[in-house]
N, C-alpha and C positions, 0 to 999 in steps of 0.2 A: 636705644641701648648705646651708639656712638656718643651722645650726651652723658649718658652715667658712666664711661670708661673714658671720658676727656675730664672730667670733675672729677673723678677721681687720682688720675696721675694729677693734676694741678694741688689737690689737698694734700698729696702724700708726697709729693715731689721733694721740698725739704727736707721732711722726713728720712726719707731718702738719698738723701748727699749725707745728711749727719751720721746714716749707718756707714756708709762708704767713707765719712773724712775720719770715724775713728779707726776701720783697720788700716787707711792705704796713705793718710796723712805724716809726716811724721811729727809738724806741729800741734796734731791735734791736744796730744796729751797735757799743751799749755792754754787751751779754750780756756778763759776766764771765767770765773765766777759774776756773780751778778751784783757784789761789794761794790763796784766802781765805776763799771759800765752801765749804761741804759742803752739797748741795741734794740730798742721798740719798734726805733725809725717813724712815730710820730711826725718827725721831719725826713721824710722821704731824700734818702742819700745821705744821711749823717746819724752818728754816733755823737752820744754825751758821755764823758769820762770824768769823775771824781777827784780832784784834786784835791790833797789835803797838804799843809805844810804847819807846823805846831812848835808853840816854844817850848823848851826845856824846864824842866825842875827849878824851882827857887827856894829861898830859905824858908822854912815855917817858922811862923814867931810866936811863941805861946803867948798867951792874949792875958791870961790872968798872972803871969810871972814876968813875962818881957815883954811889954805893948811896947808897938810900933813908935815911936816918936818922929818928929817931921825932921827929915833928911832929903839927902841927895835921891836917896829912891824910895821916899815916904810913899810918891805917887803909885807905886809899884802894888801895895796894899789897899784893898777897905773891903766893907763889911759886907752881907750879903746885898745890901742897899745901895750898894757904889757910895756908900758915904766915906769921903775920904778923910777925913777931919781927926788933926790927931787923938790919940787914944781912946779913938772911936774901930778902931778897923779891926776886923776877923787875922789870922794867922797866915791865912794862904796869899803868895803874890797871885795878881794877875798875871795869866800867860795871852800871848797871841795866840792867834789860830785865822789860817785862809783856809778855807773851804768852799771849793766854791766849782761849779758843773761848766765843764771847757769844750765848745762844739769844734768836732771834727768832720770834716765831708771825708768820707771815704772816695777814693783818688781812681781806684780804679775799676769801670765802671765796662762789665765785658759780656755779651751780646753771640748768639745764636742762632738761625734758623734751619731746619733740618726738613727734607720734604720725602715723601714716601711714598712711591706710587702705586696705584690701589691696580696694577694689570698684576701683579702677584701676591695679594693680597685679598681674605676678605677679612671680616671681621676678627674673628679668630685668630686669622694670622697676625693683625695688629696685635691685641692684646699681649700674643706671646712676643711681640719684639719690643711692644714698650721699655721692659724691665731692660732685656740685655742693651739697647741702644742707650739706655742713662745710664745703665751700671758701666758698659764701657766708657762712652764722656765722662764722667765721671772719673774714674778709674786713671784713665791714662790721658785726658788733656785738663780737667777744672783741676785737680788734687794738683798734679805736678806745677801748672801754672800758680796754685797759689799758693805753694810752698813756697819756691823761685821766688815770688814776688816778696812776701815775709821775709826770705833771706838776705836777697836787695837791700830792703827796708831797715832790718838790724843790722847787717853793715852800712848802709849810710848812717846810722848813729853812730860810728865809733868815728876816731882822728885819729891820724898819725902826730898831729902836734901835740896833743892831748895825751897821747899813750897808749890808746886801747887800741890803736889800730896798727899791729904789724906786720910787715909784710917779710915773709922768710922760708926757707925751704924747709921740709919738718921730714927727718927721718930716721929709720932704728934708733939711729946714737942720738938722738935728741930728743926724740918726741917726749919723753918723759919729763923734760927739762922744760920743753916748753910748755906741755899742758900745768905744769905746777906754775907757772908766769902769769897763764891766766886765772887761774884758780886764784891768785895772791893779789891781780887787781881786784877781781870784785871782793875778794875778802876783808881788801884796803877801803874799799868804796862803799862800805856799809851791806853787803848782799851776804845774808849769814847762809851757812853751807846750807842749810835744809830747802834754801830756796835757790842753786846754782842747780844749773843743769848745761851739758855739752850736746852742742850738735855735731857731729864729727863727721865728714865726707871718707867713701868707705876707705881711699887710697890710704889716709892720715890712721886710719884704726888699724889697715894692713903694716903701719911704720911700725906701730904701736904692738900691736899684737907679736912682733919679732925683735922686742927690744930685752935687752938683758935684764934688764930691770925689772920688768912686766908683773913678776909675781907678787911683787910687793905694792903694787896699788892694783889689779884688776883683779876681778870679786862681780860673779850673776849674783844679783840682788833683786826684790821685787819691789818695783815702782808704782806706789798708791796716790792717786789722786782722784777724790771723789769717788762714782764707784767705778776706776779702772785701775786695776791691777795688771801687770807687765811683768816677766822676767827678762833684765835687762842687764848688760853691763855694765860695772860701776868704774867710774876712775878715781880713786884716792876716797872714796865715799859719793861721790858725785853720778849722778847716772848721765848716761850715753844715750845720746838717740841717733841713729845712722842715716845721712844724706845720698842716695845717687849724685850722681857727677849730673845728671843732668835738673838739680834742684840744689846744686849747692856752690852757687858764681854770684860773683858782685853785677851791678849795672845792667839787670834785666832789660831787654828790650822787646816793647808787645810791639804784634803785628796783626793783620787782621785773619792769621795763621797759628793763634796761640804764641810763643814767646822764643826769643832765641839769647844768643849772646850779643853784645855788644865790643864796639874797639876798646872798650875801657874794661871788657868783665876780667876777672881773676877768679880761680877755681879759692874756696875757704877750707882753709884745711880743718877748722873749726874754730866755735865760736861760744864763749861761755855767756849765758842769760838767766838771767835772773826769772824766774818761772813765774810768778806772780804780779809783775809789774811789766810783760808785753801781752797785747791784748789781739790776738791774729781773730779775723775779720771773714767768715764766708758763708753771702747771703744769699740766698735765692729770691731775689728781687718778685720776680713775675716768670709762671709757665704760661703761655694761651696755645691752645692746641686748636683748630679749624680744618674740618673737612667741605666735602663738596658742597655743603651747602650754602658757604661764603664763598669758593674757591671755583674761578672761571678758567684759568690758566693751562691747568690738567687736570686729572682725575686722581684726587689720591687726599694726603692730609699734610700739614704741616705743623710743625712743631717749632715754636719763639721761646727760648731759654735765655731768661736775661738775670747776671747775678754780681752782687757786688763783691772786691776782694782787696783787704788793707791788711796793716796791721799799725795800731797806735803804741808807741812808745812815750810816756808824758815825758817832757823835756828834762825835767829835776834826776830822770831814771835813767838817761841815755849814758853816764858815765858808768853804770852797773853793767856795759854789753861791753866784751872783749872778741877782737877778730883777730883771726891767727891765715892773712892772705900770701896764697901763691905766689912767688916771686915772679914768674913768666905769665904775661898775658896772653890769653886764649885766641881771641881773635874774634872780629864778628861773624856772623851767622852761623854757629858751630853746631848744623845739624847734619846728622853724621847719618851711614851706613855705611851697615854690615851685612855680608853673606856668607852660605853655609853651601857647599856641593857637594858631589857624589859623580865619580866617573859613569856616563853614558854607556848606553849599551853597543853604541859602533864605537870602532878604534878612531881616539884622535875627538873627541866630544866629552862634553860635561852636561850637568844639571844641576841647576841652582833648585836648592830644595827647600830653604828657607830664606827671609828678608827678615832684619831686625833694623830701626831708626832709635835716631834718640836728637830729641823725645822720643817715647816708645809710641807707637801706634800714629805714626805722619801718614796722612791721608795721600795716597799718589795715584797713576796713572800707568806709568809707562818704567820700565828697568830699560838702562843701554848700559854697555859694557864696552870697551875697547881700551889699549895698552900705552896710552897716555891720558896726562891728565886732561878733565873736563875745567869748563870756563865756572865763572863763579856763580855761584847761587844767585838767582830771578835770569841767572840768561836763555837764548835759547838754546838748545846746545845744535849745533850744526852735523855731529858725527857720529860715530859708533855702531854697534848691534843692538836692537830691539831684540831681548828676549822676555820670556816669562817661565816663570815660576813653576818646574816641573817636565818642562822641555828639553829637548838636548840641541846644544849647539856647538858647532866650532871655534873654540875661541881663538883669540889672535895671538895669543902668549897663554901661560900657565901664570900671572901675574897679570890682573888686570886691573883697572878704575871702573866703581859703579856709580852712577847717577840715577838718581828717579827724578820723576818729571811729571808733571800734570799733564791733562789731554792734548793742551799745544805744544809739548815741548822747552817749557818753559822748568828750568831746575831747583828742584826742590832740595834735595841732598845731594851728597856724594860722601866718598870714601876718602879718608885724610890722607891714606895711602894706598900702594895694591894691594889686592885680596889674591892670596893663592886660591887658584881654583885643582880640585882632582880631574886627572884629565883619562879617560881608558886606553890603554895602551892596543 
């Protein structure tokens, strides 16, 4: 029976991400058709993409009133025979045409193991935590990471010598000014409006949404593609699709912890793409799932999630992507908490009652607290209060700094700034 409940999360596994990358994705809605891509993976770690590039219209030469005579661009005509021989040749020039299948290895290539031990566990109880443990991965570290990574990827297509790439601060009195900037490069760059689409980080829609202007281009409209239908905001006809802050920075940097910022990222305030010409990439390579029957180590099972995640931009298309970046850089490792309290029940005590990270759902250990800041992320931190979640303790101020930490004390987040805490009087 542990054989037909391991075959089956491996057959449906896929399955599975694609229910979960269409509601929690926000690229999902630009999955590609299968026009251009072959994502068979025949060749194990790469995609083939489609390139076509075609010549333009020529003169028709009617054959029985104006045959072709031999000129400068006699060569340009003949018949259906390739006979090129004057007042031999059919009407139509020849055009060029490249077409031709362009191997990509997809770049980012990202790995799992998860182990579960069977002293709280029998069978049953597996079964029921298979779904929620993928639907959570899922959910809140494969989706998030490989938006990030997709957004990366579309702005390293754009220049700032080139023009599509600006960096500037976007607000009330502008934003309107600026989204019409980029709506008019791709417009210039051959991307007709039915195939623009904005990604927009929520901060840049909050400019947006309190600008005087607003009434005059924003309109909920329903967004079809294939069979998905949306009700979404539109800008000037254009739809909107909404980034978290934590899926919408330049210069992702992976780690063997899922993904952070880097010294170079910048928050996008958005970014206009052409829907039909980028191809975002999330594969589920291989599940293998083994319990005790291979497994000498402990008692329980383990679970190998290994998946691929790109996105291909053909080169000819990269001037169709306009990015609209933050003036201020973020800064590296910009994973953050936040907390939420509630006055204790003695006087002079609190209770932290919730933990939020971002990323959302960062795997930790340990909460300290105290009234200066902590050292920087992978140290160990040397000081503080250990509390947990739901306890009352005394803090050292009503403003303090939070850090999590893994089982050794080693720093995983903190707080950009203090957190007021409620404290009982």
């Amino acid at each position: 029976m542990t054989g037909n409940l391991f075959e089956a999360v491996g057959v449906f596994s896929q399955n599975y991400l694609d229910q979960v990358l269409v509601h929690e994705s926000t690229y999902a809605k630009f999955l590609p058709d299968n026009r251009n891509l072959d994502d068979s993976f025949y060749e194990v770690g790469w995609v083939k993409l489609l390139s076509v590039l075609l010549d333009g219209y020529g003169f028709y030469r009617i054959t029985n009133e104006q045959k072709v005579v031999v000129s400068a661009n006699a060569e340009l005509y003949a018949d259906y025979n390739g006979n090129v021989a004057a007042d031999n040749r059919a009407g139509y020039p020849i055009g060029g045409i490249s077409a031709k299948w362009t191997l990509y290895r997809i770049r980012y290539d990202r790995a799992i193991q998860f182990k579960l031990d069977e002293i709280d566990l029998n069978l049953a109880g597996l079964q029921r935590m298979v779904a929620p443990i993928l639907d959570e991965f899922y959910r809140t570290k494969a989706i998030p990471e490989k938006d990030e990574i997709i957004t990366s990827v579309l702005a390293d297509c754009t220049n700032t010598s080139l023009g599509n790439r600006v960096i500037e601060s976007v607000t009330y009195a502008n934003a309107v000014s600026k989204l019409l900037a980029g709506e008019g490069w791709l417009f210039n760059h051959g991307v007709s409006k039915n195939n623009m689409a904005i990604v927009m980080r929520w901060a840049t829609y909050n400019a947006l949404m309190t600008s005087s202007e607003i009434n005059r281009y924003i309109r909920n409209d329903v967004f079809e593609r294939d069979r998905l239908n949306l009700s979404i905001p539109f800008f000037n006809g254009t739809p909107i699709f909404l980034l978290p802050d934590d899926r919408a920075f330049t210069d992702a940097a992976l780690t063997n912890n899922g993904y952070t910022t880097s010294a170079l990222s910048r928050y996008v305030n958005f970014m206009f793409v052409p829907i039909d010409y980028i191809y975002p990439i999330i594969r589920l390579n291989r599940m293998r799932t083994y319990d005790g029957s291979v497994i000498t180590s402990f008692d329980g099972y383990i679970f190998n999630l290994h998946t691929w995640l790109d996105c291909i931009v053909p080169v000819n298309k990269r001037v169709g992507i306009y990015a609209s970046l933050d003036e201020n850089l973020i800064g590296a490792d910009d994973l953050e908490v936040e907390i939420s309290s509630v006055a204790g029940k003695t006087s002079g005590t609190t209770i932290i009652d919730a933990v939020y990270t971002k990323p959302a759902g960062l795997n930790y250990s340990k909460i300290y607290v105290k009234a200066t800041a902590f050292g920087d992320i992978g140290e160990t931190q040397s000081s503080g209060t250990l509390v947990e979640v739901g306890s009352e303790f005394i803090p050292a101020d009503d403003d303090l700094y939070v850090a999590l930490t893994d089982a050794n004390g080693v720093i995983l987040a903190k707080s950009p700034s203090t957190v007021k805490v409620v404290i009982a009087e």
